[in-house]
N, CA, C and O atoms as a GROMACS GRO file, in nm:
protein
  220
    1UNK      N    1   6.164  -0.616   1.601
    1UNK     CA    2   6.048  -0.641   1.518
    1UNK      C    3   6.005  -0.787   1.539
    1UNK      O    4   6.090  -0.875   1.530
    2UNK      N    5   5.864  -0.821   1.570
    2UNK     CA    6   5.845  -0.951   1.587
    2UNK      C    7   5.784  -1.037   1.452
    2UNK      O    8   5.742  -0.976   1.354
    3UNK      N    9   5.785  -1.153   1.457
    3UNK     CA   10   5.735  -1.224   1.318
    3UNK      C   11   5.575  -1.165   1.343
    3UNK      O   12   5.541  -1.086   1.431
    4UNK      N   13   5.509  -1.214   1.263
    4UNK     CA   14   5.361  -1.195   1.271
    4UNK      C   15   5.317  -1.322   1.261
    4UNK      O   16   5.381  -1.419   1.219
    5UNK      N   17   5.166  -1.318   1.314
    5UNK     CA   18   5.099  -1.461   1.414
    5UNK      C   19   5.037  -1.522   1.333
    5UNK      O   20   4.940  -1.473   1.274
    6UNK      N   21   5.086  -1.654   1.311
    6UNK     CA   22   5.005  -1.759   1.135
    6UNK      C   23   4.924  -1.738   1.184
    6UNK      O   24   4.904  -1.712   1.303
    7UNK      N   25   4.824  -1.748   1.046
    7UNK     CA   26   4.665  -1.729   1.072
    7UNK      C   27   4.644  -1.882   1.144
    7UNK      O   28   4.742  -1.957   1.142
    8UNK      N   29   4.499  -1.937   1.215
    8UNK     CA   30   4.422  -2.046   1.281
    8UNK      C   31   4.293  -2.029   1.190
    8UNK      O   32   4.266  -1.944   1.105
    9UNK      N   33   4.228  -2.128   1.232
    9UNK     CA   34   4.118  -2.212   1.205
    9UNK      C   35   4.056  -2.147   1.357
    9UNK      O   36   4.112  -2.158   1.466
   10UNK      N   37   3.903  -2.064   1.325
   10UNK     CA   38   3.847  -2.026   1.400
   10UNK      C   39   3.762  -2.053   1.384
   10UNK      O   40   3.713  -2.006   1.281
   11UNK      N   41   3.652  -2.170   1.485
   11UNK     CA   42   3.521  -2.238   1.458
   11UNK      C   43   3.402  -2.123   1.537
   11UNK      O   44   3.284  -2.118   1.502
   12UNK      N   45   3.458  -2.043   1.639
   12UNK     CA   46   3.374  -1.943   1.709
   12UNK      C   47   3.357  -1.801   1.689
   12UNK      O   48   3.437  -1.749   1.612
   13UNK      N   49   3.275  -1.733   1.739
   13UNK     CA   50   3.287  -1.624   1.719
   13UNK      C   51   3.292  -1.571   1.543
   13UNK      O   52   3.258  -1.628   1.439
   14UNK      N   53   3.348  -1.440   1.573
   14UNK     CA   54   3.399  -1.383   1.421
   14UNK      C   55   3.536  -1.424   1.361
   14UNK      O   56   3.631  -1.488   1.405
   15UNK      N   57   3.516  -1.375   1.268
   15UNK     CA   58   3.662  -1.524   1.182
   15UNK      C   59   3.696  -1.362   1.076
   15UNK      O   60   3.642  -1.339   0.968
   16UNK      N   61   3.801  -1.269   1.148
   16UNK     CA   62   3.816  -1.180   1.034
   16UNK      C   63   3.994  -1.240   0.956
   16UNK      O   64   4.105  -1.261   1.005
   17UNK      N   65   3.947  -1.248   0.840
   17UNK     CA   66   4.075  -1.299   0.724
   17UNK      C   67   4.147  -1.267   0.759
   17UNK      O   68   4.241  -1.344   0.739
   18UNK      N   69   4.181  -1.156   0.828
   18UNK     CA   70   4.361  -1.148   0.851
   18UNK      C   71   4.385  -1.196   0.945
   18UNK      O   72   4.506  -1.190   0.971
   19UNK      N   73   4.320  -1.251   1.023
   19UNK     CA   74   4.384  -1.370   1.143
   19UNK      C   75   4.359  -1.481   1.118
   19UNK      O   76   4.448  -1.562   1.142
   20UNK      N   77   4.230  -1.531   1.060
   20UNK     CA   78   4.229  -1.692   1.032
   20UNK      C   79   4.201  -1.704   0.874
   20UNK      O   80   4.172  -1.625   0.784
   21UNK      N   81   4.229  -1.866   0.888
   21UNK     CA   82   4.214  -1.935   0.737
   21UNK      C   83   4.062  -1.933   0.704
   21UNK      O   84   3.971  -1.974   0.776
   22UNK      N   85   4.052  -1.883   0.590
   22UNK     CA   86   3.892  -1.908   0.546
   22UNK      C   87   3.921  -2.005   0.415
   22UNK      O   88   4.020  -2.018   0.342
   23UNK      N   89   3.808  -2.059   0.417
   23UNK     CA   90   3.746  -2.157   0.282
   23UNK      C   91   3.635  -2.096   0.257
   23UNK      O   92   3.545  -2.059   0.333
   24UNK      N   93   3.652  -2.084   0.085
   24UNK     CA   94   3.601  -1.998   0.078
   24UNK      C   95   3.481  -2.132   0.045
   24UNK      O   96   3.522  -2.245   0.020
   25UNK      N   97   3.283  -2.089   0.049
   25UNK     CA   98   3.275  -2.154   0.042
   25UNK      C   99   3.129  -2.179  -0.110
   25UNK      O  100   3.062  -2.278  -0.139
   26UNK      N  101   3.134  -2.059  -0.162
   26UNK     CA  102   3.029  -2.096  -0.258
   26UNK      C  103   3.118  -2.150  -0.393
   26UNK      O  104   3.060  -2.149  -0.501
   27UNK      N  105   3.274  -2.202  -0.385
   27UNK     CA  106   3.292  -2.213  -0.512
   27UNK      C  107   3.231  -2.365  -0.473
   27UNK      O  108   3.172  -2.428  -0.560
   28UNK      N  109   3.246  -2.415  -0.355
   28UNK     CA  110   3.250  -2.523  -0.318
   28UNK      C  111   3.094  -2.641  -0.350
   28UNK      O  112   3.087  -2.762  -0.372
   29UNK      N  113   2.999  -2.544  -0.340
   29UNK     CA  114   2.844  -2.537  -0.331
   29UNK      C  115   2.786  -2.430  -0.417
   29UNK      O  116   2.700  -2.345  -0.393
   30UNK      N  117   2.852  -2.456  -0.515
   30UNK     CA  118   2.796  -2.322  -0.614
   30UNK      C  119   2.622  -2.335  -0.668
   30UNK      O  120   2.574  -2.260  -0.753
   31UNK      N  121   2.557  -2.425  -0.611
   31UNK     CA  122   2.430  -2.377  -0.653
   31UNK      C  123   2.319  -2.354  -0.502
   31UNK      O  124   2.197  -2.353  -0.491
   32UNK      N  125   2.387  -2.344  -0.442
   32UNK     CA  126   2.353  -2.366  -0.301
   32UNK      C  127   2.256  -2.205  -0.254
   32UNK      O  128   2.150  -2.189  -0.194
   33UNK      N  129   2.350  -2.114  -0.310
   33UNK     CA  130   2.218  -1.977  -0.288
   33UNK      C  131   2.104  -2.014  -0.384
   33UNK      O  132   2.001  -2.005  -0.317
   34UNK      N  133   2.078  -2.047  -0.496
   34UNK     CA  134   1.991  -2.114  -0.564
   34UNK      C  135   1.864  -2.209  -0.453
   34UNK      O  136   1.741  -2.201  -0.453
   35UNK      N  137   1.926  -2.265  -0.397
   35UNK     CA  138   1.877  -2.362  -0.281
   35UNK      C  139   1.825  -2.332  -0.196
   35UNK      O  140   1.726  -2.392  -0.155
   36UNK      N  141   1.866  -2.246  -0.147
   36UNK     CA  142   1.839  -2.123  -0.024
   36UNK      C  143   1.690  -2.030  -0.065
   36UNK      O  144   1.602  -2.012   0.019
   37UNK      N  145   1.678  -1.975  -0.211
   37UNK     CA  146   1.644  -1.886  -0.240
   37UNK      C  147   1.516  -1.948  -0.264
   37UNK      O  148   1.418  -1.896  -0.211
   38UNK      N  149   1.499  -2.070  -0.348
   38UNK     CA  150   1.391  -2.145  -0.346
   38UNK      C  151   1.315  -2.221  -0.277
   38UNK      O  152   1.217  -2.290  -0.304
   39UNK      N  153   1.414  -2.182  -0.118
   39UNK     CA  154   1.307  -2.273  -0.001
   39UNK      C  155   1.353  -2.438  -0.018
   39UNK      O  156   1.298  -2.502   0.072
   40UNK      N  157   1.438  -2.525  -0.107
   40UNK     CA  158   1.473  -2.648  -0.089
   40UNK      C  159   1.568  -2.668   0.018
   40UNK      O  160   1.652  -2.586   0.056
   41UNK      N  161   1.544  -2.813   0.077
   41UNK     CA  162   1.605  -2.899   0.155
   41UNK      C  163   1.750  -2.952   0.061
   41UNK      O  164   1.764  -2.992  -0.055
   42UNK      N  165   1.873  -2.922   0.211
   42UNK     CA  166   1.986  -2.941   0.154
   42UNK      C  167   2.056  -3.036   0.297
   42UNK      O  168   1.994  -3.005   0.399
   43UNK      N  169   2.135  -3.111   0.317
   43UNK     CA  170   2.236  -3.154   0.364
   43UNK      C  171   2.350  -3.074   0.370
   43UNK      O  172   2.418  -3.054   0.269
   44UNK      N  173   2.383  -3.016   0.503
   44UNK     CA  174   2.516  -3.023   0.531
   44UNK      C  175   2.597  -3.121   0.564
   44UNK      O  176   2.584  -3.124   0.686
   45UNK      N  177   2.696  -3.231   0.525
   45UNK     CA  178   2.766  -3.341   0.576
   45UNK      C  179   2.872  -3.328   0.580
   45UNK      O  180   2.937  -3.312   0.477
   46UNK      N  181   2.954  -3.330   0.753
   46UNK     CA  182   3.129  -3.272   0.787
   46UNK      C  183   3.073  -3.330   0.939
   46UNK      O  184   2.968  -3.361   0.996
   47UNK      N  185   3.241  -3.321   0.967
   47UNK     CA  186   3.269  -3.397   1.076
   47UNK      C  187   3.247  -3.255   1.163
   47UNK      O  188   3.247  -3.142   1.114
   48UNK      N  189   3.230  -3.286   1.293
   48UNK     CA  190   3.172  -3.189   1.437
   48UNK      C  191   3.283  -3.092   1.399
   48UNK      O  192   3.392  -3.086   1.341
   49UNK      N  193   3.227  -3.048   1.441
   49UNK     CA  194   3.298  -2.856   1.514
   49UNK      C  195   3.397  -2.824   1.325
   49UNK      O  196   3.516  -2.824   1.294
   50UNK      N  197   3.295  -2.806   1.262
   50UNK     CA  198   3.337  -2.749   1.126
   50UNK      C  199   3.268  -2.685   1.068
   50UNK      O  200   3.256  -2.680   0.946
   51UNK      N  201   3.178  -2.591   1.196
   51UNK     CA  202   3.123  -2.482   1.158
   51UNK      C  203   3.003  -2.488   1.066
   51UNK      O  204   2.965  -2.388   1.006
   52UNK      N  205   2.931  -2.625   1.053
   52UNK     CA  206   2.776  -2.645   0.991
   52UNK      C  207   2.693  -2.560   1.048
   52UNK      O  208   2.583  -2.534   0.999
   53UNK      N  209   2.737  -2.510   1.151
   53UNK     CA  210   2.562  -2.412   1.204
   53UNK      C  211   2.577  -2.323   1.132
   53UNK      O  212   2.499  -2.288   1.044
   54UNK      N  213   2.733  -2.247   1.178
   54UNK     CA  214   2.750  -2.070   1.130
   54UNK      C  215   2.738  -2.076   0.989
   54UNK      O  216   2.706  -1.971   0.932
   55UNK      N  217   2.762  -2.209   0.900
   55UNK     CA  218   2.702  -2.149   0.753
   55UNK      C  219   2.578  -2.145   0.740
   55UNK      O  220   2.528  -2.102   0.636
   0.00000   0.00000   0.00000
């Protein structure tokens, strides 16, 4: 029987939960669909390759 494979940090592609770590992220930005929904200008601010496009 082999161990099973820690989840990674997947910046590409599809990111399904049982292989990688997710953050989750509207507790984080909880008014942010609000933001979205009304057409306002928002800032994303994070360091490269942390996945600002795919949100």
């Amino acid at each position: 029987m082999t161990a099973p494979t820690p989840k990674t940090f997947n910046a590409s592609g599809v990111c399904p939960p049982s292989e990688h770590c997710m953050i989750p992220v509207l507790p984080r930005l909880p008014n942010v669909e609000k933001m979205i929904e009304s057409k306002c200008y928002f800032v994303i601010h994070a360091p490269r390759q942390s996945v600002k496009t795919t949100f």
